[in-house]
N, C-alpha and C positions, 0 to 999 in steps of 0.2 A: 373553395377548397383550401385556398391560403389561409384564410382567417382559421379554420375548423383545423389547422395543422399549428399554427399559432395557443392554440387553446391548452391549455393542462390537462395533464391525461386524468384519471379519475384516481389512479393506485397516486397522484402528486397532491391534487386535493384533498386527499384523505391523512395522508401523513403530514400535510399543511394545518391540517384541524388537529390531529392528534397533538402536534409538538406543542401548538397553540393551546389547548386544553393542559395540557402537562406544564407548560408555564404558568396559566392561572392557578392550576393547583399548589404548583410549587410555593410560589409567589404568595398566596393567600393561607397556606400552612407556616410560612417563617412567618409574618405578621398576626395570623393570629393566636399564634402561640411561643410568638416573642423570645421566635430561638436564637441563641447567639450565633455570633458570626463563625465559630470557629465549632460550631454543628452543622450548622449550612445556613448562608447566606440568604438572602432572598435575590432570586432574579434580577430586580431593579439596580441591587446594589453591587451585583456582578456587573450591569450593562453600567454602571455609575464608572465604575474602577477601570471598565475596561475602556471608557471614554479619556476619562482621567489619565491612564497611561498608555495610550493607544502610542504615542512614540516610542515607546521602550517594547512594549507589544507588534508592533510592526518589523519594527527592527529585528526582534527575534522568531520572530513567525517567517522572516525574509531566511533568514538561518536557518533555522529549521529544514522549509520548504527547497529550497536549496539540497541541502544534503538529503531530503528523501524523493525528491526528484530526480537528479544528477544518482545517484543510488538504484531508483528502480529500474533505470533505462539501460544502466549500464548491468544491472543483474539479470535485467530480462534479456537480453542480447547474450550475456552470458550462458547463462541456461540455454537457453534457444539453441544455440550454436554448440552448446555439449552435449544437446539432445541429437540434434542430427549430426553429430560425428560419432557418439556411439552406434546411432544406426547402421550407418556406413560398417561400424565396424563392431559388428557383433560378438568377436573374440575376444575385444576388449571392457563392451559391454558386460557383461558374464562377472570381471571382476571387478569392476569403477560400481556400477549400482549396487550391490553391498556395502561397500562403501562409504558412498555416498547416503544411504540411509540410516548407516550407523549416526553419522557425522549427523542428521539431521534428528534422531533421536534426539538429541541434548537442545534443548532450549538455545537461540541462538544469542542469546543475553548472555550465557554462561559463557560466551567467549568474549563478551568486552573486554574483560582488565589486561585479555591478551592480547587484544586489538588497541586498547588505550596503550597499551605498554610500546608497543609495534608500530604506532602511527602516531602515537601523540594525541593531547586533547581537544586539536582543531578538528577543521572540517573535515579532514581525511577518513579518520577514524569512527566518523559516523555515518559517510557515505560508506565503507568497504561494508558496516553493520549491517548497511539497508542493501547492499548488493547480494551477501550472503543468503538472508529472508528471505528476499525476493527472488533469489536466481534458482535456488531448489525449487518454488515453488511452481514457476515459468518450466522447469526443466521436465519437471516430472507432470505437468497439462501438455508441453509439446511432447514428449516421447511418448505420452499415449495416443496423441495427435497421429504421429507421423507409423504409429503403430495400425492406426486406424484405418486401414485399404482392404479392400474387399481382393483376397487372394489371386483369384479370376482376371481379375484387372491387371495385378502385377504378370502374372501369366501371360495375359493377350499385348502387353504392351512387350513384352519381352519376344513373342513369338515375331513382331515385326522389326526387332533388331535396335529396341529402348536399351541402353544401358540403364547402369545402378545410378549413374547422374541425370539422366534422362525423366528415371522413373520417380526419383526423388526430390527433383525440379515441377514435372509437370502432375505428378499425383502424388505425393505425399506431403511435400510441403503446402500444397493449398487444402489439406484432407488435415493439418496439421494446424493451420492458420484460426479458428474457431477455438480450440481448445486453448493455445495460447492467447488468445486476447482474453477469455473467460477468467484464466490464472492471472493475467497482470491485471485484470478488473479486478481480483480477489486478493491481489497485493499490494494494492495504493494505498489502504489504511494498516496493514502491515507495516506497510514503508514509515508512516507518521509515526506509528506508534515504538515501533523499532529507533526511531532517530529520535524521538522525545526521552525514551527509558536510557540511551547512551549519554543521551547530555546531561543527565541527571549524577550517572555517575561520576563526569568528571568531562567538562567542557569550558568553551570560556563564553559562551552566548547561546540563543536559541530559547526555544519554551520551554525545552529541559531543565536548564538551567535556569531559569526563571522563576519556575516553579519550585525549584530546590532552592533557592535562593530566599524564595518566600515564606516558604518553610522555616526554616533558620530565622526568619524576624518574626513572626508568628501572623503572618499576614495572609489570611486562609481566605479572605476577598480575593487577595490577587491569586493566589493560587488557583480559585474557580475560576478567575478572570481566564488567565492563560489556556486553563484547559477548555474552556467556551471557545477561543481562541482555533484552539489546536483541534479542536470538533470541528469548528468550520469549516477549517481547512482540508479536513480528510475530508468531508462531505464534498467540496467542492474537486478534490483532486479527482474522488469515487467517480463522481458528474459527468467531470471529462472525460474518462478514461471512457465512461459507460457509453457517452454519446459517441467518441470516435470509437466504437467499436460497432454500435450499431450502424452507422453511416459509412463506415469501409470495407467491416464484415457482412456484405448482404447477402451471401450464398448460402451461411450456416441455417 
């Protein structure tokens, strides 16, 4: 049974040959049609670059991953926690979620120069980016979460003398627990991509910057370098997130 739990699922092998086929493709279109570098590189010479500057590459992938780590945890607890105090409090509810999805109508990039401006171009400034992203997105999966009780329920827990903390503790926040892990699964590549597009504007490290940086010297290896980089990383953030979700959400 261990071994047979050890083994890759079939939906992992399968995207293990895809990506595989898709680099040979890749790979055998820039060689045999001797595209220049700054069309598209070929694979080998992305994994050449990204050898060749894996210190400068680590270092900013450490920056990066940082602020959309530190970012999504703290927007997910965010959310989470404005989702069940609106519950609690439904008269205020009424007005904050208008709101709050006017505010999310607008692209959350559209607010950098006023978050660069407000926080400066370090790390700050592109965790509060990736806290914003993420914190609607967590907010509005738990409030339909904690939404989610079978009226009945709240009824019978009520008739033996549950309070609104009670019922919100022992059924709504685990009826609520599913939907939030699903949103913050759905916001880990959020978070990368949101904390790469901010460094870009204006930072002093990171893949954002990197990649802007690369740009500017016309160095479009490294540019694919960094964003190979910055795929991995969301791939592996995704991973985590995916796996601690199925491992401690087992009831959904």
């Amino acid at each position: 049974m261990r071994a047979q739990s050890l083994m890759p699922s079939r939906t992992t092998v399968r995207a293990a040959i895809g990506l595989l086929g898709l680099t040979a493709l890749w790979e055998g279109v820039t060689r045999g049609l001797n595209l220049p570098a700054y069309i598209l590189p070929s694979v080998s010479a992305i994994f050449q670059s990204i050898y060749d500057q894996r210190t400068l590459l680590f270092a900013a992938a450490r920056m990066t991953v940082t602020e959309a780590v530190s970012g999504f945890f703290l927007g997910s607890l965010a959310g989470f926690v404005l989702a069940v105090i609106l519950t609690l409090l439904p008269a205020i509810r009424r007005l904050a979620l208008p709101l709050a999805t006017a505010l999310n109508s607008v692209p959350v990039v559209a607010y950098a120069p006023l978050i660069l401006l407000w926080f400066g171009i370090g790390p700050e400034s592109k965790t509060v980016m990736v806290s914003l992203a993420v914190g609607f997105t967590v907010f509005l999966h738990a409030l339909a979460g904690l939404d989610r009780v079978d009226p009945r329920i709240v009824d019978l827990m009520r008739s033996f003398g549950a309070d609104r903390a009670a019922i919100l503790w022992r059924l709504r926040i685990p009826a609520a627990i599913p939907l939030t892990a699903a949103g913050m699964r759905v916001s880990t590549v959020r978070a990368m991509i949101v904390a790469i597009v901010t460094e870009m504007l204006g930072a002093t490290g990171g893949l954002g910057w990197t990649i802007y940086q690369a740009v500017l010297q016309i160095d479009f290896v490294q540019v694919w370098s960094a964003i190979f980089v910055g795929s991995a990383v969301s791939l592996l953030f995704f991973g985590l997130v995916n796996a601690l979700e199925k491992r401690y959400v087992f009831w959904k």
